[in-house]
NURO-672913 format. One record per residue (C-alpha): residue in three letters; x, y, z. Coordinates in steps of 0.05 Angstrom, whole numbers. Layout:
BEGIN
> ALA,X,Y,Z
...
END
This chain:
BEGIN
> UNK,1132,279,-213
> UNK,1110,233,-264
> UNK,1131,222,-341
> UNK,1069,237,-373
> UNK,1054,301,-337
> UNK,1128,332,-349
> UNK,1122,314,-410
> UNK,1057,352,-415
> UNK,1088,408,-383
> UNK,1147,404,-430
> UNK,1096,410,-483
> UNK,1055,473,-444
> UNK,1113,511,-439
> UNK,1131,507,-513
> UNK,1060,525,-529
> UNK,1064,587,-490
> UNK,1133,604,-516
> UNK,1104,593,-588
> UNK,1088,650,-642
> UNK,1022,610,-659
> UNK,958,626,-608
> UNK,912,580,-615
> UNK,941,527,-576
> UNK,953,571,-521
> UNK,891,605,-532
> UNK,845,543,-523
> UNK,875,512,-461
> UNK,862,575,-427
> UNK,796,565,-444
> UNK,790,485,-430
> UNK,812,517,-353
> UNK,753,565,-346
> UNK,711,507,-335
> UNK,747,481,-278
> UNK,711,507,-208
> UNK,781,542,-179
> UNK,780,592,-223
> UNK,858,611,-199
> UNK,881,565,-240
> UNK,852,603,-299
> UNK,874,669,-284
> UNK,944,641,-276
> UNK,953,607,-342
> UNK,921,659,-379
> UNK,972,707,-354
> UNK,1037,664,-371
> UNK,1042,685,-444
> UNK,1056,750,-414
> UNK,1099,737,-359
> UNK,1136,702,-405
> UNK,1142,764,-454
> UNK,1168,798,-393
> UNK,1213,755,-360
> UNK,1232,703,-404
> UNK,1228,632,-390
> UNK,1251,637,-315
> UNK,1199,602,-270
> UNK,1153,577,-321
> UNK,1158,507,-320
> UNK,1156,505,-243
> UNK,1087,550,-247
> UNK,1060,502,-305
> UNK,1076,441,-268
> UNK,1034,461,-207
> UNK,983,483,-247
> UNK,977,416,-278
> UNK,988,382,-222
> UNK,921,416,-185
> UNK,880,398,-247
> UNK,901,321,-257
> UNK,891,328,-173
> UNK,805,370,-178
> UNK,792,359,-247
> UNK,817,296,-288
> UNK,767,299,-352
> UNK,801,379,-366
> UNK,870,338,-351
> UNK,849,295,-410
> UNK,823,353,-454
> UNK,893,392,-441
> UNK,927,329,-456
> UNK,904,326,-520
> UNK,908,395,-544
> UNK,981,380,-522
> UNK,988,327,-568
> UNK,955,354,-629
> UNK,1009,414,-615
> UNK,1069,368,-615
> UNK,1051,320,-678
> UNK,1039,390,-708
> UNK,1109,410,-689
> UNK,1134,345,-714
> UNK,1112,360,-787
> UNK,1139,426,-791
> UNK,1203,397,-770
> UNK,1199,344,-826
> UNK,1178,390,-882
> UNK,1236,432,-862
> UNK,1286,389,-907
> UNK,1237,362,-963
> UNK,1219,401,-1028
> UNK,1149,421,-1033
> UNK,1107,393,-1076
> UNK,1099,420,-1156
> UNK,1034,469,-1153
> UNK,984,448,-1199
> UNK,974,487,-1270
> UNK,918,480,-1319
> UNK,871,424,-1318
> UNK,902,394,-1263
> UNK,896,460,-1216
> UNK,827,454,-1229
> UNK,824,382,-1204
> UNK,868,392,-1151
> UNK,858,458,-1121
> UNK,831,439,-1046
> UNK,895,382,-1041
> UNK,925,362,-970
> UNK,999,326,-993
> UNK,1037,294,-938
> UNK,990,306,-874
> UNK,920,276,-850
> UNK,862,334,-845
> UNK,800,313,-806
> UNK,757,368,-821
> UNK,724,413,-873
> UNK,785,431,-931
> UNK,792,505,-938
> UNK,802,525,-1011
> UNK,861,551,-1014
> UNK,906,513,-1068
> UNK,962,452,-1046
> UNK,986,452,-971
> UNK,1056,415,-968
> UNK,1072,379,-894
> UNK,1030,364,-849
> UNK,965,397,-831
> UNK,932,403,-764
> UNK,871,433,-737
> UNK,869,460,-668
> UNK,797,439,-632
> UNK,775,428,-566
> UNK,695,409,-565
> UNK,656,417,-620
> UNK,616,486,-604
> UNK,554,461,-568
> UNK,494,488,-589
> UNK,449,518,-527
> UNK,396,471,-512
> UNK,369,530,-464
> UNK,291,556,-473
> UNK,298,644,-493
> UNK,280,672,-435
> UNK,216,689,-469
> UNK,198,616,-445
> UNK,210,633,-372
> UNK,155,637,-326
> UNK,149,705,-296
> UNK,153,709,-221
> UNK,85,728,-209
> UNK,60,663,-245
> UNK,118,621,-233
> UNK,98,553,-181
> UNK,131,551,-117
> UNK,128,483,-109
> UNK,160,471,-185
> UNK,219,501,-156
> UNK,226,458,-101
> UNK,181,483,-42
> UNK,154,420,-15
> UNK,84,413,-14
> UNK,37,419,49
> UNK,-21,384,56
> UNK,-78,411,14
> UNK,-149,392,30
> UNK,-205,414,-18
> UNK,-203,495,-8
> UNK,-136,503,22
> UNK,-89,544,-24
> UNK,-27,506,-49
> UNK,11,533,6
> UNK,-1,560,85
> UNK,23,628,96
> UNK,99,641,108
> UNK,126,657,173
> UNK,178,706,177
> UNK,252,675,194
> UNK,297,709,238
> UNK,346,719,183
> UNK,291,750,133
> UNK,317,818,135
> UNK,391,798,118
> UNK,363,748,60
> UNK,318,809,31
> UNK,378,858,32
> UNK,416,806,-6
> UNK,364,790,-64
> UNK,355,857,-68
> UNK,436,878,-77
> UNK,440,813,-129
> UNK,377,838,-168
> UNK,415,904,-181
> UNK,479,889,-194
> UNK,486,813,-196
> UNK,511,770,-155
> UNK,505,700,-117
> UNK,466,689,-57
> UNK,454,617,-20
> UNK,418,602,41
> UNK,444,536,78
> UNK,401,490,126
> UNK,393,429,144
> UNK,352,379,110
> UNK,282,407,112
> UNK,297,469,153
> UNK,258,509,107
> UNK,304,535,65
> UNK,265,539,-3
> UNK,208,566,14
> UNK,250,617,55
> UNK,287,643,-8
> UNK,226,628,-45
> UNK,190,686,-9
> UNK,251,734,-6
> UNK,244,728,-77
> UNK,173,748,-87
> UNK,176,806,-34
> UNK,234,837,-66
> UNK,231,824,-139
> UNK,184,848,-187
> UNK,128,802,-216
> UNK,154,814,-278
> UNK,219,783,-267
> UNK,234,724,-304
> UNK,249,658,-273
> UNK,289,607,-297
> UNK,302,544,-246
> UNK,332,486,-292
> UNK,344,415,-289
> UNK,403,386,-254
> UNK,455,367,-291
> UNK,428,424,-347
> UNK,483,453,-388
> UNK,490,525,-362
> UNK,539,556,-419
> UNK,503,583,-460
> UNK,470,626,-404
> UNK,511,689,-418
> UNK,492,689,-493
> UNK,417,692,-471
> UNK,430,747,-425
> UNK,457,788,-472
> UNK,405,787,-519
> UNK,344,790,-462
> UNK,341,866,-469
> UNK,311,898,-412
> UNK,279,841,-376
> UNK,298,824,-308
> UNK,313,754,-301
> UNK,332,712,-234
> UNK,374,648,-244
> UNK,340,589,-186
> UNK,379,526,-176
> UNK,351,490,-115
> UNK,400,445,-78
> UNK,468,481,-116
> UNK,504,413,-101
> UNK,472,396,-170
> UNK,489,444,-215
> UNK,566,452,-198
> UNK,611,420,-253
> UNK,649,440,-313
> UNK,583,446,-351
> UNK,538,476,-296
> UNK,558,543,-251
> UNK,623,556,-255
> UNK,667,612,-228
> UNK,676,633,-304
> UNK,600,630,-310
> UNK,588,663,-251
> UNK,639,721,-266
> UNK,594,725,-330
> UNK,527,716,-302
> UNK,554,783,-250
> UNK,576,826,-309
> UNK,511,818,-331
> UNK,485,836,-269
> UNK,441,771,-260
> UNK,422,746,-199
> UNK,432,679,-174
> UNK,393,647,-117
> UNK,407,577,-91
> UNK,401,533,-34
> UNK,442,479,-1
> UNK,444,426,42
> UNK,489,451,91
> UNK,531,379,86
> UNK,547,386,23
> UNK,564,469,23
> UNK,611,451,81
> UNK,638,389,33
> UNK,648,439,-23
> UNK,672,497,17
> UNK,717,455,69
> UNK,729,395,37
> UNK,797,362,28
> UNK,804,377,-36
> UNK,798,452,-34
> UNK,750,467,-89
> UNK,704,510,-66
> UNK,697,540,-145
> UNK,632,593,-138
> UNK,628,587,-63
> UNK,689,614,-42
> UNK,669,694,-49
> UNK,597,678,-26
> UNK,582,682,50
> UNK,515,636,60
> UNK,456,659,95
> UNK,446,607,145
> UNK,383,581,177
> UNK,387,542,243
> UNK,343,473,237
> UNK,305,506,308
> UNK,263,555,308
> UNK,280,613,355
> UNK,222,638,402
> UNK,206,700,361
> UNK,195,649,298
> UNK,149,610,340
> UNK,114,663,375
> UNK,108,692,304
> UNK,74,620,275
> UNK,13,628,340
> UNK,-18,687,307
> UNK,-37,652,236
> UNK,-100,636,273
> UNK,-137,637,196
> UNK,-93,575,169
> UNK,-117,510,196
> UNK,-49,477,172
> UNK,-10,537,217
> UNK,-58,516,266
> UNK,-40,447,270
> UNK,25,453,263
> UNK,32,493,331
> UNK,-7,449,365
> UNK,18,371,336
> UNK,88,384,307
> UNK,122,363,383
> UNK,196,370,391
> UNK,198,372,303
> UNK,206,448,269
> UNK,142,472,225
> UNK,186,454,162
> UNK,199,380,182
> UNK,119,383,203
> UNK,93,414,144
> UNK,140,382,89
> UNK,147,303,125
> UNK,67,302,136
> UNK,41,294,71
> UNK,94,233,52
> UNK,76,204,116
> UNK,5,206,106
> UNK,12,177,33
> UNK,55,121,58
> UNK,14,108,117
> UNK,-53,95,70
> UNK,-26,50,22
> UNK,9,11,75
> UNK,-65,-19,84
> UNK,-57,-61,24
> UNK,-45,-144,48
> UNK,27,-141,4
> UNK,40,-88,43
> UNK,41,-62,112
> UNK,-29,-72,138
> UNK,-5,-91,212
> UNK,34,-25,212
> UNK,-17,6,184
> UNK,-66,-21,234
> UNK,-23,1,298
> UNK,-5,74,264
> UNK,-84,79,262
> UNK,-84,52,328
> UNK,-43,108,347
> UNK,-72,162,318
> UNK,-148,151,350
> UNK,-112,148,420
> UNK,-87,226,405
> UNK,-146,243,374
> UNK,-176,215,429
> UNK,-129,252,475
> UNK,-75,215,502
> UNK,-25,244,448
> UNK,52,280,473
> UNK,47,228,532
> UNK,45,162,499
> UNK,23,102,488
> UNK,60,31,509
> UNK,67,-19,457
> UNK,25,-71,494
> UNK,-26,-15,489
> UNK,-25,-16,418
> UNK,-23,-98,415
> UNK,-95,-91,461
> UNK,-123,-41,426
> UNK,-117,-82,350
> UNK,-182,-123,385
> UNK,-227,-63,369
> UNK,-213,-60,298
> UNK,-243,-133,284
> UNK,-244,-114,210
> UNK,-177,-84,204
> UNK,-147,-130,248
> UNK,-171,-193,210
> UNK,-135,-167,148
> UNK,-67,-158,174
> UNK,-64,-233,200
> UNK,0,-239,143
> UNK,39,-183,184
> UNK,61,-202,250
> UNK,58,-145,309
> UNK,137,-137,316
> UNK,134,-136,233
> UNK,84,-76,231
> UNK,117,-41,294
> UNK,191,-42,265
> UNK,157,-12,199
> UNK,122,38,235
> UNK,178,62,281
> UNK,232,66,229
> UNK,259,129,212
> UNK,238,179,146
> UNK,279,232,109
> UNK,325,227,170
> UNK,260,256,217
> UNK,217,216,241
> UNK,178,150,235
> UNK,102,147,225
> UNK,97,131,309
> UNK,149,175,348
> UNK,175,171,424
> UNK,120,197,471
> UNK,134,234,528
> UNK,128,173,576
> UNK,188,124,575
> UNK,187,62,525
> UNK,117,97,499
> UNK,97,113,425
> UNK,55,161,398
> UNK,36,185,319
> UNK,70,232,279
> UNK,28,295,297
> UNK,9,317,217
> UNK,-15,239,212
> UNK,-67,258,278
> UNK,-80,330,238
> UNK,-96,304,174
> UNK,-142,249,198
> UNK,-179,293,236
> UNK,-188,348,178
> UNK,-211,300,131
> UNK,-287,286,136
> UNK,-280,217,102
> UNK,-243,195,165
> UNK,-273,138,202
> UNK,-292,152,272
> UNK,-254,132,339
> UNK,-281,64,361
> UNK,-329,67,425
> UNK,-285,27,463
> UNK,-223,60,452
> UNK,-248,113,490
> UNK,-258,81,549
> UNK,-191,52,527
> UNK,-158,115,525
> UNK,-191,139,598
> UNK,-160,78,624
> UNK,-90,91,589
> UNK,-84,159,604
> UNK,-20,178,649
> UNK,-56,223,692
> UNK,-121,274,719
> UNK,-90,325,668
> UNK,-96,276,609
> UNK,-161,240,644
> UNK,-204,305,632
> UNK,-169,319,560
> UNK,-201,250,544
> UNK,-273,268,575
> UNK,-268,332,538
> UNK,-257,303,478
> UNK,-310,255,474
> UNK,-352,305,499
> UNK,-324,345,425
> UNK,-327,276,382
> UNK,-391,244,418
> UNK,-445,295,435
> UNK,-464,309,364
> UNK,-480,244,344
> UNK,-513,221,404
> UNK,-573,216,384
> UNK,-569,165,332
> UNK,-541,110,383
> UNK,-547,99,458
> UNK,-481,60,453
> UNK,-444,126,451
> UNK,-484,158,509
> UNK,-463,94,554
> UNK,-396,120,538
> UNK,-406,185,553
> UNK,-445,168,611
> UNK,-389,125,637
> UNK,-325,172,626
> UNK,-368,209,667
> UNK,-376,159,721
> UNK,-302,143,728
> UNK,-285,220,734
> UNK,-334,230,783
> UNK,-374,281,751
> UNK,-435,238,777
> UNK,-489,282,753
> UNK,-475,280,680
> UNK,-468,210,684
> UNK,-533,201,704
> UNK,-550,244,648
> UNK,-520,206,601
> UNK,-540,144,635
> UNK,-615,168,639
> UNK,-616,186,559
> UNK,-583,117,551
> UNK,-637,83,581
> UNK,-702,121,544
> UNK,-676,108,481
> UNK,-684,32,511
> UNK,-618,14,531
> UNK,-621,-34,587
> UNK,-555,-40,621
> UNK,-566,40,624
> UNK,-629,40,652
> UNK,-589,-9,712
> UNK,-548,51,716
> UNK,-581,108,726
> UNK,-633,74,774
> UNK,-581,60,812
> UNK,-551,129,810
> UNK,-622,155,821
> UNK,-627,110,882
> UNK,-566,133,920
> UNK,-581,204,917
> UNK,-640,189,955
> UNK,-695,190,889
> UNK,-723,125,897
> UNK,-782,134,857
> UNK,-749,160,798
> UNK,-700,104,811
> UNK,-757,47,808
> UNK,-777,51,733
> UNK,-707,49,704
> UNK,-692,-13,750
> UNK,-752,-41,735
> UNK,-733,-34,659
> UNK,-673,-66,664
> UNK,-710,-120,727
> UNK,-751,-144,669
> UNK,-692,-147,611
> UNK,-661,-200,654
> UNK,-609,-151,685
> UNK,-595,-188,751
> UNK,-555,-130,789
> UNK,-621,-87,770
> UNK,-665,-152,797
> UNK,-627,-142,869
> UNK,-625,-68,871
> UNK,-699,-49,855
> UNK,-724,-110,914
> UNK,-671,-75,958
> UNK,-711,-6,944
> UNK,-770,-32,944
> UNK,-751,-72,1008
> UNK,-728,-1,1041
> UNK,-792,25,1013
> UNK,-833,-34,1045
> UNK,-793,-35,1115
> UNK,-814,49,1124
> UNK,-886,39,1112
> UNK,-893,-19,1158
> UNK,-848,24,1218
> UNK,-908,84,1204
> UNK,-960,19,1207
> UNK,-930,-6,1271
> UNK,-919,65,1298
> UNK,-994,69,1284
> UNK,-1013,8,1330
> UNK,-1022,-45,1270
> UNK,-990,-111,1307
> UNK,-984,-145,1248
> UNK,-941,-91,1219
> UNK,-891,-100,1272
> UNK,-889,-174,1271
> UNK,-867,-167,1207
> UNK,-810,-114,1215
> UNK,-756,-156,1240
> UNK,-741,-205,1190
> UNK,-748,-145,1130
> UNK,-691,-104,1181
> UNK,-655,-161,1176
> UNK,-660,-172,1102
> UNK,-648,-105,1082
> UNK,-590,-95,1129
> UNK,-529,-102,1087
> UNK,-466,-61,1079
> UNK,-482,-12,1008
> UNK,-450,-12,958
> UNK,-418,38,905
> UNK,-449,72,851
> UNK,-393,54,805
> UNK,-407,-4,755
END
């Protein structure tokens, strides 16, 4: 063992052998504030051990005692040393004034002058009137008595007005009319957690739900507290790092109110100032209850750790809840048909729990939009966009390559333009890289080596009515892309969703529709779309459905589209419409021939032989 602590302990164990308290007294209360709150209970019995049994195996118990404090807690090491000291300069005077006359007392004139005099010692505090003091003079302190910086409780919100989200449930997103936040769905572990709060609430007590990082833990203690405690129940959910002592003073005087102390993520308010055993041990004579979360890292740290000082957690079994959700929990999330957020997160969140969906999503989305600045991401914000029209477009869980994304930049000409400062493998690293330990804004697809966007970025987007719409071509982009018939008719049906309304107001979009269509064989509603294409003047369409017309054997409704697009200059239309009108020709000559007109028959042979070539396919 070292010097300086026997010496210490030298000292400690003529403190507690001593007549005077104080000493004694106040390093029993410097070790309340250290979290193993054994050490504590063992000094403070030691005075009467000692009374008991005499000196025996005091020094060995004081030793490890000190030794476990200099070891978990070296500031209250410091504070005991110092008590120590101001005990053993103290003994040093009494020793010295033993052989020295006191000093003459005052009388007359001069006891009026000198009637609050120190002789012989140093005394750095207020004099006490009471005549001469002869030797030296010390006063025992430890810290000055803080004064509670803590609001009454009158100043504490009351549950049924209190914010959520000020006591650390992490906002959802909230579009204009949404409430602040989507209904809760009930955790396995909901019926433990109520039976808990409501056992703290009447007689006090700690309760802490672990999880992972956003596994939902707030909002899951969050709602046992609102279900089981009245709304009238104050709330008081403090800073970390807040100074907690004067907590049981406030209690005492709060009459008949029912308070609830909150500290979010407990990791913060541990300490010699924050929640301490002592504190706690208060707090439950009080009957107060005290809900926290924590990280489960950090609880195991505490509770585990090498250095044994589990301090308030080491009565308290945590409610845990498991980062996955159990099938009950998300059969329980598909019947919140009412909440469009609920909604969304069933259907985008992908191999991520409804917590990681519904707390990441609005941080993504906020760092995704300001990534469009030029001294920022705009390449990364270009692909992520990129990204998010393919899903919305359809081709979503299965993926998109990267090469994909590089092709697709091309029809945002605008967009595309601006990020020229950000190369591709620049903007893809920034968009792949990993938040809160989660996800990145694009996420593995389904596919090998394929990306896709973070589902709440697709959500969001297409919630918002500000959004910009999916570019023409990456429709036909997506078709093309899409891994298979499954994901093939999720695309048609989409555009059918996205396109049909505004069709109307450009033919461009029913040559789309017209040509999804075509490629999925559904050729009747191509030549719908086609056909509309064309009246509202659209040449290449009118090419189309003439010859769509054509090869279902309606030539004449065929001949005025391909004339259309004949006399625009379209050259496939130029060939198709002679060819009909050719075939057209070639019958009425055969009934002319048939009919004995020998002219007519002269003239069949070279038309036959004109007309006779292989057809072709109705796909353009």
């Amino acid at each position: 063992m070292d010097a300086e602590l026997e010496k210490l302990a030298q000292t400690v164990v003529r403190i507690v052998d001593s007549q005077d308290p104080d000493a004694y007294t106040l390093m029993s209360e410097t070790l309340r504030s250290v979290e193993n709150s054994f050490l504590w209970v063992r000094f403070s019995g030691l005075r009467d051990r000692f009374r008991a049994q005499g000196v025996g195996q005091l020094p060995v118990i004081v030793r490890e005692i000190l030794l476990e404090v200099k070891r978990t807690a070296p500031s209250v090491y410091e504070e005991l040393q110092a008590i120590a000291e101001a005990f053993a300069e103290d003994e040093e005077a009494r020793t010295a004034v033993g052989g020295r006359t006191p000093a003459p007392v005052p009388s007359g004139p001069a006891a009026r002058a000198t009637a609050n005099s120190v002789q012989d010692g140093a005394f750095h505090a207020p004099v006490v009137q009471a005549g001469t003091f002869s030797g030296g003079v010390h006063t025992y302190y430890a810290q000055p008595p803080y004064s509670s910086s803590l609001p009454p409780v009158s100043e504490w919100p009351p549950l049924d007005t209190a914010d959520p989200l000020a006591l650390g449930v992490r906002r959802t997103r909230r579009l204009p009319g949404e409430s602040p936040l989507p209904p809760y769905v009930e955790r396995d572990c909901d019926r433990e957690l109520d039976a808990r709060v409501r056992e703290a609430a009447r007689a006090g007590g700690l309760v802490v739900v672990t999880g992972a990082p956003l596994s939902g833990r707030t909002r899951t203690l969050w709602a046992a507290l609102f279900t089981n405690l009245s709304g009238t129940t104050r709330v008081f959910s403090p800073p970390q790092g807040t100074d907690l002592r004067g907590l049981p003073a406030l209690m005492r005087g709060r009459g008949d109110v029912g308070c609830v102390l909150w500290l979010d993520d407990l990791e913060g308010h541990l300490g010699e100032h924050g929640l301490t055993p002592a504190l706690l041990a208060d707090l439950l004579r009080l009957r107060v209850p005290v809900l926290a979360t924590m990280d489960d890292q950090a609880y195991d740290a505490r509770r585990f750790g090498a250095s044994g000082r589990a301090g308030v957690l080491s009565g308290v079994e945590p409610v845990e809840l498991p980062r996955a959700w159990s099938e009950g929990e998300s059969e329980r999330l598909n019947t919140f048909d009412g909440d469009p957020r609920l909604r969304a997160a069933a259907v985008w969140r992908g191999t991520h729990t409804v917590p990681e969906y519904l707390a990441v999503g609005p941080e993504l989305m906020e760092e995704w939009r300001r990534a469009r600045r030029p001294d920022a991401h705009p390449r990364g914000h270009l692909l992520v966009r990129v990204a998010i029209d393919f899903a919305r477009c359809g081709v979503s869980r299965a993926g998109i390559h990267a090469d994909d994304l590089r092709e697709a930049q091309a029809l945002y000409p605008e967009e595309s333009a601006g990020a020229g400062a950000e190369s591709f493998e620049e903007g893809f690293t920034w968009a792949t890289d990993l938040r809160h330990g989660v996800t990145g804004l694009l996420v593995p697809g389904a596919r090998q080596d394929t990306w896709t966007a973070f589902g709440s970025l697709v959500a969001d987007v297409e919630a918002r009515s500000d959004s910009p719409p999916v570019p023409l071509g990456l429709w036909m982009l997506a078709f093309e892309k899409a891994g298979d018939k499954a994901s093939r008719w999720t695309v048609r049906w989409n555009a059918h969703e996205a396109l049909v309304p505004r069709s109307d107001s450009d033919p461009e979009i029913s040559v789309v529709l017209g040509r999804i269509n075509l490629m999925i064989g559904d050729f009747q509603t191509a030549e719908y779309w086609y056909r509309k294409a064309a009246d509202a003047g659209h040449t290449e369409a009118a090419a189309t459905a003439g010859k769509l017309l054509a090869a279902r054997g309606e030539g004449a409704q065929a001949i005025p589209y391909l004339e259309q697009a004949a006399e625009a200059g379209v050259v496939r239309a130029q060939y198709r419409l002679g060819m009909l009108l050719a075939a057209r020709a070639e019958s009425w000559l055969t009934r002319a021939a048939e009919g004995g007109y020998p002219v007519a028959a002269q003239a069949l042979p070279p038309l036959r032989a004109a007309i006779a070539t292989p057809p072709d396919t109705v796909e353009e």
